[in-house]
C-alpha positions as CSV (number, residue, x, y, z in Angstrom):
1,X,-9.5,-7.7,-12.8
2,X,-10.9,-4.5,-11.5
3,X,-14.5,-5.8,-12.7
4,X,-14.3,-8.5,-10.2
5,X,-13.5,-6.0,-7.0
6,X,-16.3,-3.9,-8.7
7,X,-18.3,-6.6,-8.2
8,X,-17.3,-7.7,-4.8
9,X,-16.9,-4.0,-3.5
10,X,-20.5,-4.3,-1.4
11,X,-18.9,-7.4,0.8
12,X,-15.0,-5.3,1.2
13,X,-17.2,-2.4,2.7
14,X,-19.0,-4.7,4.6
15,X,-18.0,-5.4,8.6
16,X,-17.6,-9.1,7.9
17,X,-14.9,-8.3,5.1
18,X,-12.0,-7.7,8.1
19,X,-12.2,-10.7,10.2
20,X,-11.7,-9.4,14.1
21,X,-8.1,-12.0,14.0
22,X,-6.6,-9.4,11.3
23,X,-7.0,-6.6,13.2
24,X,-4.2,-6.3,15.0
25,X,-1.9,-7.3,12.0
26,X,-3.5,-4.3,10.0
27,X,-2.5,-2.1,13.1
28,X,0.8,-2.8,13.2
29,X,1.0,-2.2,9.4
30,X,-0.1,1.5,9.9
31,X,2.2,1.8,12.9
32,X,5.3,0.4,10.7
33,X,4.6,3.4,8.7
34,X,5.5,5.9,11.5
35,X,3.0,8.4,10.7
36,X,2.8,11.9,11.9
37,X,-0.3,14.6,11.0
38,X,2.0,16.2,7.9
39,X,3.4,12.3,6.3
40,X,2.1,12.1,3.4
41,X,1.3,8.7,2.2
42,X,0.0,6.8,-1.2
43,X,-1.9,3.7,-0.4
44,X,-2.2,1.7,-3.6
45,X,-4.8,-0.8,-4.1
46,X,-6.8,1.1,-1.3
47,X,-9.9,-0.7,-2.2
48,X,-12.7,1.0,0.1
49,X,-10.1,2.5,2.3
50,X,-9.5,-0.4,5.0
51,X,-6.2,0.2,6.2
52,X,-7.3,4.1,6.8
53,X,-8.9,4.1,10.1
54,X,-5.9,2.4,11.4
55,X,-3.7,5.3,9.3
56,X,-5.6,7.6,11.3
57,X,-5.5,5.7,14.7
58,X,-1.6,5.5,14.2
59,X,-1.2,9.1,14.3
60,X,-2.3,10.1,10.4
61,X,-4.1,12.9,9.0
62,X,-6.8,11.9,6.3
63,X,-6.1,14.9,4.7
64,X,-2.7,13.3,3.8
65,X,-3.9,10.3,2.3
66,X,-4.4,9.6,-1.4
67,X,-5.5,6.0,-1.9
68,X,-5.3,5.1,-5.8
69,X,-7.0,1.7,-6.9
70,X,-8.4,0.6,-10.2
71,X,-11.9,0.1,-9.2
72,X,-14.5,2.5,-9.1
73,X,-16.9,0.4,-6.7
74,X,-14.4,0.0,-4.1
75,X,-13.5,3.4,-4.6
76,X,-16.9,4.4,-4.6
77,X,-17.0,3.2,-0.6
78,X,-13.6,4.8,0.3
79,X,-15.0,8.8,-0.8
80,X,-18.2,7.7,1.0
81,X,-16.3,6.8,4.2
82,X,-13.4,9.0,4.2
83,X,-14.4,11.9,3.0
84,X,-11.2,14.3,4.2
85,X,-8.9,11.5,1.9
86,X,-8.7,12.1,-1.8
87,X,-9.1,9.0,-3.9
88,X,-7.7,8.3,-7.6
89,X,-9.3,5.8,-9.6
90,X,-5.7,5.0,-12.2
91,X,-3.3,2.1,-12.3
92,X,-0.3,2.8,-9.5
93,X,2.0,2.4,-12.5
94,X,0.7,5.4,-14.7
95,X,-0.5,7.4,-11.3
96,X,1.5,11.0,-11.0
97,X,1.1,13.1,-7.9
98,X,3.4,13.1,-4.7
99,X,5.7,12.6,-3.6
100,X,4.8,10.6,-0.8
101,X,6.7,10.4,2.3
102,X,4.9,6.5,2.3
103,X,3.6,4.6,-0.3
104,X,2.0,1.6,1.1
105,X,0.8,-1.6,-0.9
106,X,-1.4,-4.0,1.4
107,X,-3.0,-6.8,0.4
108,X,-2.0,-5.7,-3.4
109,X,1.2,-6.2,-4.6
110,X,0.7,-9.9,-6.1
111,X,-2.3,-8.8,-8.1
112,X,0.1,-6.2,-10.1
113,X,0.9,-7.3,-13.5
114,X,4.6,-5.7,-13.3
115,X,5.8,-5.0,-10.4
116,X,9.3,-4.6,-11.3
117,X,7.7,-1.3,-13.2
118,X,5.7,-0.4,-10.4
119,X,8.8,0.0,-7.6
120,X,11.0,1.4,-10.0
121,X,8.3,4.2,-10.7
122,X,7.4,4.9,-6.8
123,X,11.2,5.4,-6.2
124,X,12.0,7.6,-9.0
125,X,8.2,9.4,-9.3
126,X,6.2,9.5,-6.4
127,X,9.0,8.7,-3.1
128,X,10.0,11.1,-1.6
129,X,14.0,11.2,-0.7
130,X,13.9,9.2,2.7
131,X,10.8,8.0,2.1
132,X,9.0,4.6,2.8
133,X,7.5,1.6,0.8
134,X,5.6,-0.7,3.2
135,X,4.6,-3.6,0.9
136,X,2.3,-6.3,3.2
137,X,-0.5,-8.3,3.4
138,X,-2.6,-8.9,6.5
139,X,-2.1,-12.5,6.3
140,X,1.0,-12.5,7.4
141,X,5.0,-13.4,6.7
142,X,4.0,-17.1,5.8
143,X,1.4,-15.9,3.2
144,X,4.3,-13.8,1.8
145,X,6.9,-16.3,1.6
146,X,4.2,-19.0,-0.6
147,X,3.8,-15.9,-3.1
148,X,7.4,-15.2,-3.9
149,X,7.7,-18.8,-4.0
150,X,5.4,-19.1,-6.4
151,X,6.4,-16.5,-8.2
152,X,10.0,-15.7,-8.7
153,X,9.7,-11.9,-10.0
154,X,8.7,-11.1,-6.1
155,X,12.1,-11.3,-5.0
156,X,13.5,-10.0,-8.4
157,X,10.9,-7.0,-7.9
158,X,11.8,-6.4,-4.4
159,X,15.6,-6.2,-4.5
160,X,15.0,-3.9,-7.7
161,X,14.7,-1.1,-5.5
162,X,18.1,-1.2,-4.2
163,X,19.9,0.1,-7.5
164,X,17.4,2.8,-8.6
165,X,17.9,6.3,-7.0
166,X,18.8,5.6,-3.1
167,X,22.6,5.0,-2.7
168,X,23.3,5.1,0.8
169,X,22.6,2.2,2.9
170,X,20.4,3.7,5.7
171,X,18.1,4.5,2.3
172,X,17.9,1.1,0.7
173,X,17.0,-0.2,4.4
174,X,14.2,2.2,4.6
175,X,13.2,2.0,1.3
176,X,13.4,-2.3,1.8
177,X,11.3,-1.8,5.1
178,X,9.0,-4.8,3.8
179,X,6.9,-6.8,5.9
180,X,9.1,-8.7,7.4
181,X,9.7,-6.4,10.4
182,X,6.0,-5.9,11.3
183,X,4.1,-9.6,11.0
């Protein structure tokens, strides 16, 4: 798959790639993330770094931002743009660093082949305790609802998270802070 976004990456860097209507949804999904200059946050599938001028414009230091993403053409974009992040070319499931106070997935989190395997490994190796996964898509609630239609492992994949390392109930509602609450 990653040959296709290396392909595309020249039209996701491009100004026409976020239509002026998604804007304000990709604002709120930085501002969901309650970001101060020292949270750290993961952005998988960061492609060439759109959600990180609304990271920074929601109160977010670049210098706290690691965006990991399988393609190096996208990724290519991001380290031109954004200098100050640091970018990982590596699949989110085999990906160490952190931990992240937020690990965000936008636009990403139906093209991962297990993602069952991939919250269970942000909660126990890159989540910091109290941390945040913001999983979204700027399309909105109604785009999300079709894909875990479509595909039953969604909502297996997202309750998952509730019996892995975060026992209290104020942490499972943090850590279950999907989409819901910001399209």
């Amino acid at each position: 798959m990653c040959e296709v976004f290396d392909e595309k990456s020249d039209f996701f860097a491009s100004a026409t790639a976020t239509p002026p209507a998604v804007v304000p949804r990709l604002q709120r999904i930085a501002k969901s993330c309650s970001l101060e200059s020292k949270t750290t946050l993961l952005d998988v599938g960061t492609g060439t770094g759109a959600l990180l001028p609304f990271f920074k414009e929601s109160g977010g230091d670049l210098a706290q931002i690691t965006g990991v993403d399988l393609s190096a053409g996208m990724l290519g974009f991001a380290r031109e743009r954004f200098p100050q992040a640091r970018f990982v070319q590596d699949d989110v499931l085999h990906f160490e660093g952190g931990p992240y106070d937020r690990v965000v997935f936008n636009a990403c989190f139906g093209n991962l082949y297990d993602p069952v395997a991939v919250l269970k490994h942000v909660a126990q190796k890159l989540l910091s305790d109290g941390g945040l996964v913001v999983i979204s898509h700027p399309l909105g609630r109604a785009w999300l609802t079709t894909l875990k239609e479509k595909d039953p492992r969604m909502a297996r994949a997202l309750s998952i998270i509730t019996s892995i390392q975060h026992s209290t109930e104020s942490e499972k509602r943090k850590l279950m802070y999907i989409s819901n609450h910001i399209m």
